[in-house]
C-alpha positions as CSV (number, residue, x, y, z in Angstrom):
1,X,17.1,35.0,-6.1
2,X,14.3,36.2,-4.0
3,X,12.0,39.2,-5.6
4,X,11.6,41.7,-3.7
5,X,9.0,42.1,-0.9
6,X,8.8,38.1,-0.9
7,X,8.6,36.4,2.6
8,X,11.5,33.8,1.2
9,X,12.5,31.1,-1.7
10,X,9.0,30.3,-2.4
11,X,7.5,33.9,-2.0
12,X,4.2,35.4,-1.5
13,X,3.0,34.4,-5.2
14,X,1.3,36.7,-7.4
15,X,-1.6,38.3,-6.0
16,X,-3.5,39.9,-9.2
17,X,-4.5,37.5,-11.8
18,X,-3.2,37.3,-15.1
19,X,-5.0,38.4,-19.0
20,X,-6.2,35.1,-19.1
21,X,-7.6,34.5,-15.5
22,X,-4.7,32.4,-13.7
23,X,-3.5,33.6,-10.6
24,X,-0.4,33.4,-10.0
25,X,-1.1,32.4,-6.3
26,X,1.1,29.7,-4.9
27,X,2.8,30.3,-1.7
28,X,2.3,32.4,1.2
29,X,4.9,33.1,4.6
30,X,2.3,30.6,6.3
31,X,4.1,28.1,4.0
32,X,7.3,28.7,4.7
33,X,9.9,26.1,6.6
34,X,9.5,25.8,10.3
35,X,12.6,27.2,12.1
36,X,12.0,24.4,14.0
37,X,13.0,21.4,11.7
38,X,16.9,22.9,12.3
39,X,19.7,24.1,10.2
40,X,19.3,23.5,6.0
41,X,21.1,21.3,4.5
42,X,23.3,22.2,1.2
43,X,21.5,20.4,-1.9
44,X,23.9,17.9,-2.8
45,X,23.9,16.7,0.9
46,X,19.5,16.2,0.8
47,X,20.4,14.2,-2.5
48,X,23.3,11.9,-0.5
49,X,20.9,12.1,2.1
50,X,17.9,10.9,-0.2
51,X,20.3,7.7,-2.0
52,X,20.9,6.6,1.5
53,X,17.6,6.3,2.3
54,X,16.1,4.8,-1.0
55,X,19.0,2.1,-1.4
56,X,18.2,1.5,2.2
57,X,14.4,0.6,1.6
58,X,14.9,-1.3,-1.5
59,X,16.6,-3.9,0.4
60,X,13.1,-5.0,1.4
61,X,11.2,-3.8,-1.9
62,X,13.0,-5.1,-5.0
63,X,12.7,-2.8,-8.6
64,X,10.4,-0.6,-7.4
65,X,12.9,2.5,-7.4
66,X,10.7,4.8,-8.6
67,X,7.9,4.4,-6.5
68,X,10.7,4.2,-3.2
69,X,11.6,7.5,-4.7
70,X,8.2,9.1,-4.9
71,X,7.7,8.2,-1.0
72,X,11.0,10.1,-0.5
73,X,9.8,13.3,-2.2
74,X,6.9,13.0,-0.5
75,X,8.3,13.2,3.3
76,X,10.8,16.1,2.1
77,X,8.1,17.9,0.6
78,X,6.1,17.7,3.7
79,X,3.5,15.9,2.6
80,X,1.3,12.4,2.6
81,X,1.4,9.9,0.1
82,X,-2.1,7.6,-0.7
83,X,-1.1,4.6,-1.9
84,X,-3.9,2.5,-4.6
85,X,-3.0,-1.5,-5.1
86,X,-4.0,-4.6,-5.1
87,X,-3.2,-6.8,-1.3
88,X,0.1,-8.2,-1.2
89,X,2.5,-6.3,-3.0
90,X,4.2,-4.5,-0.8
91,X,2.5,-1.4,0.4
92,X,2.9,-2.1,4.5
93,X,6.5,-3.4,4.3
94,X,7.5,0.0,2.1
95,X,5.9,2.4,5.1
96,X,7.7,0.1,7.7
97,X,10.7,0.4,5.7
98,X,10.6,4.1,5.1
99,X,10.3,4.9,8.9
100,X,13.0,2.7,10.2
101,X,15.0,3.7,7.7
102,X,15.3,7.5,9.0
103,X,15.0,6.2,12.5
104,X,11.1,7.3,12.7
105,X,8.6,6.2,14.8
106,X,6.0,4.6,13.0
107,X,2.4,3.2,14.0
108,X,-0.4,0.8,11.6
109,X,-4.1,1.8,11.7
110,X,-6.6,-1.4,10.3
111,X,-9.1,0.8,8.8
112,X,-12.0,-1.3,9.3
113,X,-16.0,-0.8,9.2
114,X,-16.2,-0.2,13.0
115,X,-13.2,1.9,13.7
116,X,-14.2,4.9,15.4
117,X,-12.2,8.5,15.3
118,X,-11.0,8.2,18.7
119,X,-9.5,4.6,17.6
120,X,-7.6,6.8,15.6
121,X,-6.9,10.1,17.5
122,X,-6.7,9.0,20.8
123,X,-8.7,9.3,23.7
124,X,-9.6,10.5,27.4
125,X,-9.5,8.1,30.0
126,X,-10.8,8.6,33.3
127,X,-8.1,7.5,36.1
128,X,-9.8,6.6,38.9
129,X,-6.0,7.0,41.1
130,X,-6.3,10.3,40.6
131,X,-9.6,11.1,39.5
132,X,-8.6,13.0,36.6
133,X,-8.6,12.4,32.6
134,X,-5.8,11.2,31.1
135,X,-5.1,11.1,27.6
136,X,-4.3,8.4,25.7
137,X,-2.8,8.9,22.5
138,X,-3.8,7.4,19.9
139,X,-1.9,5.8,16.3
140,X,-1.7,9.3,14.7
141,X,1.0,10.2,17.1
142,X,4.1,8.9,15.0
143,X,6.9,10.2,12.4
144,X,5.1,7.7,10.1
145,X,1.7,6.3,10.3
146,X,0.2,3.8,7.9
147,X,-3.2,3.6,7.4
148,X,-4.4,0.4,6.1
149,X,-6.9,0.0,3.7
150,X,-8.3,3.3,4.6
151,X,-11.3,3.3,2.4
152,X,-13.0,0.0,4.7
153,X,-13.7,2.7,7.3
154,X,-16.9,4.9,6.8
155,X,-16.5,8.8,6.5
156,X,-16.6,9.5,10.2
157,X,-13.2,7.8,11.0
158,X,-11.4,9.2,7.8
159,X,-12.0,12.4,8.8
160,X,-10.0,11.9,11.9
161,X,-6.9,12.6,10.4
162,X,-8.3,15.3,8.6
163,X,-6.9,18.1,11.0
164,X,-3.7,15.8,11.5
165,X,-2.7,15.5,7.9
166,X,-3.5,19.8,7.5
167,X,-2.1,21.3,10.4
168,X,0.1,18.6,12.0
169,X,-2.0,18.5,15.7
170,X,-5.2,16.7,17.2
171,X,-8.0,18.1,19.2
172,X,-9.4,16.4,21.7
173,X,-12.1,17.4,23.8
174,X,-11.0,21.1,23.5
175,X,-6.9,20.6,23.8
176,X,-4.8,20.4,20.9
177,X,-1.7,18.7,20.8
178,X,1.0,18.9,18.3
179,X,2.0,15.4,16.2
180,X,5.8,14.4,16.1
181,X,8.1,16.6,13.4
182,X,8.6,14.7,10.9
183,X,4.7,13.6,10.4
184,X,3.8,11.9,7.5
185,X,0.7,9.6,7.0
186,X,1.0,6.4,4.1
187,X,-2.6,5.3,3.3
188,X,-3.2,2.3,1.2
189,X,-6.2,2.4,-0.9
190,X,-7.9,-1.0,-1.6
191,X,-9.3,-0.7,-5.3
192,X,-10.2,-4.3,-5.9
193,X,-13.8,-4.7,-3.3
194,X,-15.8,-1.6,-4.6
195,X,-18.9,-3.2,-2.9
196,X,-16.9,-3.0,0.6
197,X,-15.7,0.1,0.8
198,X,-16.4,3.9,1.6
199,X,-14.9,6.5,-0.8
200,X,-12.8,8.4,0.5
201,X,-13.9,12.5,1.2
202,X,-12.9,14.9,-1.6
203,X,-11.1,16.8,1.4
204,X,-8.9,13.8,2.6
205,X,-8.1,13.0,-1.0
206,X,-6.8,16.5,-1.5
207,X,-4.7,16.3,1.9
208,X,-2.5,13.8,-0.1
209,X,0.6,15.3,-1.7
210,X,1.4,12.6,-3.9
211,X,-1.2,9.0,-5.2
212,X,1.1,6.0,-6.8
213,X,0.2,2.0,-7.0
214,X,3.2,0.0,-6.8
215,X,2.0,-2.7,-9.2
216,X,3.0,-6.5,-9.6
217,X,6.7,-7.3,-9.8
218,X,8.4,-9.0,-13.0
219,X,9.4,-12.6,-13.0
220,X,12.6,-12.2,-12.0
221,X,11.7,-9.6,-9.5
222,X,9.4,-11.8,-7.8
223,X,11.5,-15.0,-7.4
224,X,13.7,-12.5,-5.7
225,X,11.2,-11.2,-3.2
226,X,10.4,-14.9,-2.6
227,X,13.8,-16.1,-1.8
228,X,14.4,-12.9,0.5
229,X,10.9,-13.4,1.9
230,X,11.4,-17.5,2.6
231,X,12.9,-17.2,6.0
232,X,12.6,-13.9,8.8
233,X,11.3,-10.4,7.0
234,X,13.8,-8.5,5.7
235,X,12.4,-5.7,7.3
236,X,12.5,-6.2,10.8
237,X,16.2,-6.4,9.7
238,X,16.3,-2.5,8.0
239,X,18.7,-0.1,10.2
240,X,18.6,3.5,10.3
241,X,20.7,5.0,7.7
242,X,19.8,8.6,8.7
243,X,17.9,10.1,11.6
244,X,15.1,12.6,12.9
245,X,16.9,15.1,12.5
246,X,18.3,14.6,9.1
247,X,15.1,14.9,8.2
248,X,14.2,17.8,9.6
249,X,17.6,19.7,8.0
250,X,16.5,18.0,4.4
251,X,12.9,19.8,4.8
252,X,14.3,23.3,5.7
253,X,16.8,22.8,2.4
254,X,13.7,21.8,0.2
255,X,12.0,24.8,1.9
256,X,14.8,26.8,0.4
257,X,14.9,26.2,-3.0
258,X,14.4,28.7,-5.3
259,X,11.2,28.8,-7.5
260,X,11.1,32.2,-10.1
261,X,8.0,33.4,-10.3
262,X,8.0,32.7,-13.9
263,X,7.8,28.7,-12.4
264,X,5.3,29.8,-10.0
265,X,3.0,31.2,-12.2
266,X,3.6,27.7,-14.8
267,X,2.6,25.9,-11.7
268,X,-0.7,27.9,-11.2
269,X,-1.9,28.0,-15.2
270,X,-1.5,24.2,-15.3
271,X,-3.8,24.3,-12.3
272,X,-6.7,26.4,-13.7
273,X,-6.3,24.2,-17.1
274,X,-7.3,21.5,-15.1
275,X,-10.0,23.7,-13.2
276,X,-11.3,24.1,-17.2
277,X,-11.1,20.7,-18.1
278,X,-12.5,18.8,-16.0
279,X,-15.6,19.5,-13.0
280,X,-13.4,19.6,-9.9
281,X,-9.8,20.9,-10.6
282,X,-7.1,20.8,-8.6
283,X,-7.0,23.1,-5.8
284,X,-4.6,25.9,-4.7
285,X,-3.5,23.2,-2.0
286,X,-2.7,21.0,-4.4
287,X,-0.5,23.9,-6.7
288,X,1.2,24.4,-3.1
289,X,1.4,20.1,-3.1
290,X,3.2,20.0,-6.9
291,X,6.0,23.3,-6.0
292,X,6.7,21.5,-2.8
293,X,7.3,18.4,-4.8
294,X,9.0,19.5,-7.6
295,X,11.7,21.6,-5.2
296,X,12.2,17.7,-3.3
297,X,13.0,16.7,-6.8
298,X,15.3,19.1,-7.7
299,X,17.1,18.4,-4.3
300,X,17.3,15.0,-5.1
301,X,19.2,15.9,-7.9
302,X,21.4,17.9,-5.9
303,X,20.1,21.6,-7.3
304,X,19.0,24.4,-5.8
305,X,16.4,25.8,-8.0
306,X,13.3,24.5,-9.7
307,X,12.9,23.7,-13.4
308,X,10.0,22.8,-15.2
309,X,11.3,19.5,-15.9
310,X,11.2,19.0,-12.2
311,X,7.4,20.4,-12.2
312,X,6.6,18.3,-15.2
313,X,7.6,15.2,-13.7
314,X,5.7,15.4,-10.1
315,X,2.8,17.1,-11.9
316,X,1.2,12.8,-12.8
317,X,1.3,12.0,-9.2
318,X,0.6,15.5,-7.8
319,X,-2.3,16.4,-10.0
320,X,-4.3,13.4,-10.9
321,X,-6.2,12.1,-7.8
322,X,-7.5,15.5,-7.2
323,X,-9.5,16.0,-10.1
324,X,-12.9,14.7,-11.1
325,X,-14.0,14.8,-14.4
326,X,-18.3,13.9,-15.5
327,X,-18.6,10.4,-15.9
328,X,-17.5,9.4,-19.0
329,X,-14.7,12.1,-20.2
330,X,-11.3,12.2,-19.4
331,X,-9.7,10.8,-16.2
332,X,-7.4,12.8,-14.0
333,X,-4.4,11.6,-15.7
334,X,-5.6,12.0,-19.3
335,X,-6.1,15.9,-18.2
336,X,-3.0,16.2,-16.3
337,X,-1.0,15.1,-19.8
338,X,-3.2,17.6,-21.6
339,X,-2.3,20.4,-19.4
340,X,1.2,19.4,-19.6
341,X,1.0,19.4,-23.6
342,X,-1.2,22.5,-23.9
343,X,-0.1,24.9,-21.4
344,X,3.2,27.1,-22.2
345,X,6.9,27.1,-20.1
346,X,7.3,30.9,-19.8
């Protein structure tokens, strides 16, 4: 049901604001599907597709379906996912899993102190055979790339991916390169050494779709992991259970599901509640971030069209790392649930 005059499912948003300010603003044809990520899939196949690939991974991460889930959304929406914990419960082996799962290549950054863009990038190097440059890629250039403990590395290196994680290339020395289709970067945040580490820019942070922390597993849960964990990783085990290009047709169907503009604009008003509520809001990137979202979820459930409930539920995860309240009022989260209270389904 696409109005008329709109570029496609998502539309070119509303342009004028509304009585009480919002703009409607969302979406624009720059945002729409790449041709190049193939044919759509049908809805209920993204959502077979989807199972597949969460059962898959949770054969190396045990009861953590939601947060297996949230990664999921995240690579249909098209997006990154920043990933705050303590060490050791899981945050490398869920990346690893993710990629291997879908047949993806994937490639670990150690953020560390001295790690330098190009460390991250990649790099010119002068062959002396032919005495010319060559470049040699760096990490970034993978389906899936994990960046470890991003936060241990200075401002300077994070904002090497800063280009990568917006517009899916690198420049180097004046050349720009496209990154693999699917790309999708899985920081880990370490939140436990405040002392030894670097926050991370407001920029970066709003370059991530979607911010989760896995937390610790239950008893049981745990004597499971250890008795999987006693002999060889179960990860190096994982085997594709989709591929590429699966992933590509699951994007252009996400791509494609319908969001009214009546949704649109609920998107957008919860977005300038948080811009009132708090002294850095979440941006129109981040709007953009939570539609994307919330049409992966609806997929996953096998529908094509939005509904709030689908916004509603991505909003937490969307939302809350992007906004920064004065010290000492409400956290992101606390005004996320207030928008989601306060602020009308039309």
């Amino acid at each position: 049901m696409t109005d008329p005059g709109e570029s496609g499912p998502l539309g070119a948003g509303v342009g004028e604001p509304d009585a009480d300010g919002d703009s409607g603003t969302v979406a624009s044809a720059a945002d729409a599907p790449d041709a190049a990520e193939g044919p759509a899939m049908e809805p209920a196949a993204v959502a077979e597709l989807a199972e597949r690939v969460a059962d898959n991974v949770e054969e190396v991460i045990v009861g953590k379906r939601e947060a297996v889930e949230h990664v999921v959304v995240t690579l249909l929406a098209r997006g990154h996912l920043l990933v705050e914990d303590v060490p050791g419960v899981g945050k490398t082996t869920l990346a690893k899993a993710v990629a291997r799962s879908v047949d993806g290549s994937f490639k670990r950054v150690q953020f560390t102190p001295d790690l330098l863009p190009s460390d991250v990038t990649g790099v010119n190097v002068f062959d002396q055979r032919t005495d010319e440059f060559e470049f040699q890629p760096g990490p970034v250039f993978a389906n899936v790339v994990l960046g470890d403990e991003i936060n241990r590395a200075p401002p300077k290196t994070q904002s090497a991916l800063l280009e990568a994680m917006e517009e899916r290339q690198v420049t180097t020395d004046g050349v720009t390169r496209e990154l693999p289709n699917p790309f999708c970067v899985i920081a880990t945040q370490n939140d436990v050494e405040p002392g030894q580490t670097y926050d991370l820019p407001v920029a970066e942070v709003d370059r991530f779709t979607k911010k989760i922390r896995l937390g610790y597993p239950d008893t049981d849960e745990e004597a499971e992991i250890i008795g999987r964990m006693a002999g060889d990783h179960p990860v190096e085990s994982v085997e594709p259970v989709a591929t590429i290009e699966d992933v590509r047709r699951a994007r252009t169907a996400v791509g494609a599901i319908e969001a009214t503009e009546e949704l649109r604009r609920y998107v957008a008003r919860l977005a300038v509640h948080t811009r009132r509520n708090a002294r850095l809001g979440v941006s129109p990137r981040g709007s953009l971030a939570l539609l994307r979202a919330s049409q992966a979820r609806a997929a996953l459930d096998g529908r094509g069209y939005v509904i709030p409930d689908d916004v509603q539920a991505e909003a937490p995860t969307v939302f809350a790392h992007r906004i920064r309240s004065d010290s000492g009022g409400a956290d992101g989260a606390e005004i996320v649930a207030d928008a989601l209270d306060r602020v009308p389904v039309e």
